[in-house]
C-alpha positions in Angstrom: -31.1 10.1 36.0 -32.6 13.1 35.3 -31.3 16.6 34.5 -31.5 19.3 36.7 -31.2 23.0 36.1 -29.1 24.8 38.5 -29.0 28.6 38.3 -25.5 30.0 37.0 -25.1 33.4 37.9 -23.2 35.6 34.7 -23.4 39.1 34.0 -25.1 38.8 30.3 -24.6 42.5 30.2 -20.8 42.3 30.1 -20.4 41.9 26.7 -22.1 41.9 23.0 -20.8 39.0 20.5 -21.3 41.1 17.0 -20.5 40.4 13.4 -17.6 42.5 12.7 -18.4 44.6 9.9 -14.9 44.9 8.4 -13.9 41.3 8.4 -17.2 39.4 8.5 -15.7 37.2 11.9 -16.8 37.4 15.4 -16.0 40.7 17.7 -17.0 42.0 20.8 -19.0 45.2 22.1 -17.8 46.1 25.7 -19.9 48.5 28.1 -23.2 48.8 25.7 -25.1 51.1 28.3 -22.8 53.8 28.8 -22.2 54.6 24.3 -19.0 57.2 25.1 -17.0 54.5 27.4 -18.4 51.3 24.7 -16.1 49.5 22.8 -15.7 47.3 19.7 -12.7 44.8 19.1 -12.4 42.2 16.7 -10.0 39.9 17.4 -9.4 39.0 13.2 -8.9 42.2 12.2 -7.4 44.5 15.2 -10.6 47.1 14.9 -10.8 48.8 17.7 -13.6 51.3 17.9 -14.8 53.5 20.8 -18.5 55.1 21.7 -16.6 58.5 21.3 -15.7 57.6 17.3 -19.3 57.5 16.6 -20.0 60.8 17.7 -21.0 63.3 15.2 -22.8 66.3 14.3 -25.3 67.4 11.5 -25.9 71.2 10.8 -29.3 73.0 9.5 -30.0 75.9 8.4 -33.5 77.8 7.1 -33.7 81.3 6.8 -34.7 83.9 4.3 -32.1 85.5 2.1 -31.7 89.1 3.4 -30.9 90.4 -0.3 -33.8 89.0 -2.2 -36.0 87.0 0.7 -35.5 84.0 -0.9 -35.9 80.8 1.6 -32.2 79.3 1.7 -32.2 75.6 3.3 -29.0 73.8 4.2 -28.3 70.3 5.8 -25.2 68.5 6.5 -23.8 65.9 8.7 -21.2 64.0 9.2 -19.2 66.6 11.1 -17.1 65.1 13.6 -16.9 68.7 16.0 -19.7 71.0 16.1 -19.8 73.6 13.6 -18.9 77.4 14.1 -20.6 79.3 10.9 -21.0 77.7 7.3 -21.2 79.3 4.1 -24.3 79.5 2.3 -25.0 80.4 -1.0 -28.7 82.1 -2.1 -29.8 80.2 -5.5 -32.0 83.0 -6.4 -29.4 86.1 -6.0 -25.5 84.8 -5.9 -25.0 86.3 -2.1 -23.0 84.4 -0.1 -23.1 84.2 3.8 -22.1 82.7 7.0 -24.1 81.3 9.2 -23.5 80.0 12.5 -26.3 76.9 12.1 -28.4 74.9 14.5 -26.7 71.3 15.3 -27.8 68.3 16.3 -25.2 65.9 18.0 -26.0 61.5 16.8 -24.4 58.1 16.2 -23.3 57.3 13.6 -23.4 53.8 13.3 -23.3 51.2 10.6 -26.5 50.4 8.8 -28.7 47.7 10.4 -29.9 45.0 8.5 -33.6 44.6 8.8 -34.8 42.1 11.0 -32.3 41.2 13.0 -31.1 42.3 16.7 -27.6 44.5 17.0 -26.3 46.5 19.5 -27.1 49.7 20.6 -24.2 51.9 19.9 -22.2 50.8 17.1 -25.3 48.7 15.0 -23.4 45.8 14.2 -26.0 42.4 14.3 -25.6 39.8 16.8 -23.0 37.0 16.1 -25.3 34.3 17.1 -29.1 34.6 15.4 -31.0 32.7 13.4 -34.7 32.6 12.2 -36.6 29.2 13.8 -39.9 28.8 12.3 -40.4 32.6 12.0 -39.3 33.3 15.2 -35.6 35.4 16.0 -33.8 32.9 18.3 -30.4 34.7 19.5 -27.9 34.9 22.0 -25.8 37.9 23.7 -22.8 36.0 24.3 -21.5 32.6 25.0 -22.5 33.0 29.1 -26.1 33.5 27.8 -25.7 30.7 25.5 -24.6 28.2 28.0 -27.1 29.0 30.2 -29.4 28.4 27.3 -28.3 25.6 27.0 -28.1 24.1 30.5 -31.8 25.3 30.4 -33.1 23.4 27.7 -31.4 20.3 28.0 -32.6 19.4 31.7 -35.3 17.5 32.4 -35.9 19.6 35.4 -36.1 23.1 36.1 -36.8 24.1 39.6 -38.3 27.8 40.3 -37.4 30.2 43.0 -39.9 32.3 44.1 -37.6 35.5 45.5 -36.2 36.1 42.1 -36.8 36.2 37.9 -34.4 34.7 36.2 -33.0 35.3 32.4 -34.2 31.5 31.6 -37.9 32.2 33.1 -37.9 35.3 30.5 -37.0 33.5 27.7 -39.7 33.1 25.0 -42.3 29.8 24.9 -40.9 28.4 22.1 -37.3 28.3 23.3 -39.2 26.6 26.3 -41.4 24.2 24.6 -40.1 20.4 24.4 -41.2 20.0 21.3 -38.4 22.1 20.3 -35.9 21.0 22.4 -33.5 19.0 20.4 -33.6 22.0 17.3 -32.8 24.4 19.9 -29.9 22.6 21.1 -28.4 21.6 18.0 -28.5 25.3 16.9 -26.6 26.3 20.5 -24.4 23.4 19.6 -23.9 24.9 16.2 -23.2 28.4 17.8 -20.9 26.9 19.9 -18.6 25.5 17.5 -18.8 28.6 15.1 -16.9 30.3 18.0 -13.5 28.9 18.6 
């Protein structure tokens, strides 16, 4: 008997399965869209981060010393409130002032690793990716998984015509038979990683 797909309806926008970047294990990014209400648990290590942590500020300043007209440049981030005046120092003369400098408010997230797919606010890389003959194959979550997975395995897929579906998105070569038993022992891999 063969397989049929049948559409399961998930919200793959809930949440982000992420590689915790203190403990290495899996942990979850909640409300992606929306950075100052998003959060990150782990559920190994008790982090507990919100969109609002990330927040933080970087001062600049250019201007002309008004002693000796010498250009004084200044740059700093990392400031987690906006800041009011800084002292600056002229390396031609010795005067010292303070300056109220231009900010610029930004993320500051963890470094991304090249070629791989992470979430938006905090950076951390997806929990389930993995290179498949030079292509990124990844999932967003165990709902998006499974329907992967229901997907691929059927021998049948039926097509509405009133509405796109995640599946009918997916790339060729998740959708090609010829890859069909690599791509589901890779989803059944991912699958037991997260217990």
């Amino acid at each position: 008997m063969k397989k049929i797909y049948k559409q399961e309806y998930f919200n793959y926008h809930e949440s982000i399965l992420v590689v915790c970047q203190d403990c290495e294990n899996d942990a979850t990014v909640k409300n992606e869209y929306c950075h100052k209400q998003t959060t990150l648990e782990c559920r190994h290590c008790d982090l507990k981060k919100t969109g609002l942590d990330l927040i933080a500020y970087k001062a600049f300043i250019n201007l002309y010393c008004p002693v000796c007209a010498h250009q004084i440049r200044y740059e700093q981030g990392n400031f987690k409130e906006k800041p009011k005046n800084i002292n600056v120092k002229c390396d031609e003369c010795d005067s010292s002032f303070q300056i109220q400098p231009k900010t610029e408010k930004y993320l500051n997230s963890y470094p991304k690793e090249e070629g791989l797919i992470h979430d938006p606010v905090f950076g951390c890389p997806y929990y389930f990716q993995t290179d498949f003959k030079g292509k990124l194959f990844w999932a967003k979550n165990m709902e998006h998984l499974l329907e992967m997975e229901n997907y691929v395995s059927s021998d049948l897929r039926i097509r509405l015509p009133y509405k796109m579906r995640m599946v009918e998105k997916l790339p060729t070569f998740i959708k090609d038979a010829k890859n069909r038993e690599a791509i589901l022992k890779i989803l059944q891999k991912w699958k037991n990683l997260y217990k």
